[in-house]
RODO-2510 file (C-alpha; in nm, 4 decimals, decimal comma):
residues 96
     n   res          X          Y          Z
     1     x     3,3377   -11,2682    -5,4598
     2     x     3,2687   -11,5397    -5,1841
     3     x     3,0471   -11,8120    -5,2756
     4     x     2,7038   -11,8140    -5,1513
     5     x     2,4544   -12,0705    -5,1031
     6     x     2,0596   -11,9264    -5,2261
     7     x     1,8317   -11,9134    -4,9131
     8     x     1,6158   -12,2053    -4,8460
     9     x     1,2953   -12,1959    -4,6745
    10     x     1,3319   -12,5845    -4,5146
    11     x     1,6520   -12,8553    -4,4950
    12     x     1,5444   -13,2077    -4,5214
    13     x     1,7950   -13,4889    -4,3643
    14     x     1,7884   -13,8377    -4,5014
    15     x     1,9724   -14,0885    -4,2914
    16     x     2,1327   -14,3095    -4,5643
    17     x     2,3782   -14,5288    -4,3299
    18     x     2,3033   -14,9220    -4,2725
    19     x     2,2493   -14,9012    -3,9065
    20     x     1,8913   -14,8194    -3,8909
    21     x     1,8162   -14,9663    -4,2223
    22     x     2,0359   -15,2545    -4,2952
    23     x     1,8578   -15,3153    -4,6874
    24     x     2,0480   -14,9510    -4,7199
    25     x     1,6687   -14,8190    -4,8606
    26     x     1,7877   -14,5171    -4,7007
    27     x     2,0052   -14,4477    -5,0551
    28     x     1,7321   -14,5359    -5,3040
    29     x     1,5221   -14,2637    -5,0885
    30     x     1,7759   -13,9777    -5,1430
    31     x     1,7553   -14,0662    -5,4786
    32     x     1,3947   -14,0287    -5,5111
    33     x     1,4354   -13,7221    -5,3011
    34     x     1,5607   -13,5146    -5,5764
    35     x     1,3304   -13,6369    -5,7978
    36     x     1,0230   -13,5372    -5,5914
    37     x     1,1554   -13,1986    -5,5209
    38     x     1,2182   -13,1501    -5,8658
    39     x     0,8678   -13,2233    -5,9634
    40     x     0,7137   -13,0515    -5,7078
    41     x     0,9595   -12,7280    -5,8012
    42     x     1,1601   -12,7397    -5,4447
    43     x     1,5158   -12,6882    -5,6048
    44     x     1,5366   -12,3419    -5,6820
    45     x     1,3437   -12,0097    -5,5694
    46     x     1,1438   -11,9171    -5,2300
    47     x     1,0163   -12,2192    -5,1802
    48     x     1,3650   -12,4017    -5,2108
    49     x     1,4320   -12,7151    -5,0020
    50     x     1,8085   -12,8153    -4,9212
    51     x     1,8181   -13,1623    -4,9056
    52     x     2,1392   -13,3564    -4,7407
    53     x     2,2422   -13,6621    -4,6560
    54     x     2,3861   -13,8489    -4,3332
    55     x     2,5273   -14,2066    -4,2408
    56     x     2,3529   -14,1931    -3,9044
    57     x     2,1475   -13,9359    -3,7640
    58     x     2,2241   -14,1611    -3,3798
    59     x     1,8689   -14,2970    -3,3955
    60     x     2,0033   -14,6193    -3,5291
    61     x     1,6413   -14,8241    -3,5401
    62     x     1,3471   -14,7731    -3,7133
    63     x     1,5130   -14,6207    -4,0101
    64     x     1,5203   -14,5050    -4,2543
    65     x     1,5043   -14,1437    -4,0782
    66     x     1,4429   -13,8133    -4,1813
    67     x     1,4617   -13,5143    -4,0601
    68     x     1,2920   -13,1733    -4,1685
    69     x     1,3996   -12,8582    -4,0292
    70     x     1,3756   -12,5354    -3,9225
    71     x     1,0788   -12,7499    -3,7592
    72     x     1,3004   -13,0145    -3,6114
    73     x     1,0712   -13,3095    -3,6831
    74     x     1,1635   -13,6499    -3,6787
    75     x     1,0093   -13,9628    -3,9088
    76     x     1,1004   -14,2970    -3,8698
    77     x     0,9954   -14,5987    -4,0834
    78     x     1,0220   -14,3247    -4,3982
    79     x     0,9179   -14,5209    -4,7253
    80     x     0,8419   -14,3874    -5,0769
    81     x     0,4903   -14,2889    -4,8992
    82     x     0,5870   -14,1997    -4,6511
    83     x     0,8152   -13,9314    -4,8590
    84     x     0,5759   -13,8487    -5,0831
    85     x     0,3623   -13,7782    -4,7474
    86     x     0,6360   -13,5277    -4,6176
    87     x     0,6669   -13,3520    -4,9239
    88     x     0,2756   -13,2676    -4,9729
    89     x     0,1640   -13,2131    -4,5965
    90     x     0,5187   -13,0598    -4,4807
    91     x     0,7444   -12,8873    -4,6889
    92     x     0,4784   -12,7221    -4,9447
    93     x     0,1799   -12,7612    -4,6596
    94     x     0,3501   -12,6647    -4,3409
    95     x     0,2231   -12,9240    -4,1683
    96     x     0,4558   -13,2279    -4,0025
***
């Protein structure tokens, strides 16, 4: 049998290259990325969230960036907050 990835309703990209963010905060945010989505019971199920990471995502200012699709929005500037922000009003609100 082929292996098969579970369906996921939205796919969150975390730029975690130094180009945009030279401090590298970019790592420490994917980090804290799982952790949200764990609490918040993204990992598994309908509601599931893939979450992936990228060394540049060719914005290369303003970073760290995110990305949240099938939307295709953009944040820049993304901070613990900021995250938190995405998480609440995006991927379990539906509003970017």
């Amino acid at each position: 049998m082929p292996a098969q990835m579970e369906p996921y309703r939205r796919h969150i990209v975390l730029c975690t290259g130094g180009y945009c963010a030279p401090d590298r905060a970019g790592r420490a945010l994917y980090a804290q990325l799982a952790r949200l989505l764990q609490r918040e019971d993204l990992l598994f199920g309908p509601q599931r969230v893939k979450r992936s990471e990228t060394p540049c995502l060719g914005v290369c200012a303003g970073g760290p960036i995110a990305v949240v699709y099938p939307e295709g929005t953009w944040y820049a500037g993304v901070t613990v907050p900021v995250l938190e922000r995405i998480i609440q009003e995006h991927l379990i609100g539906g509003e970017p």
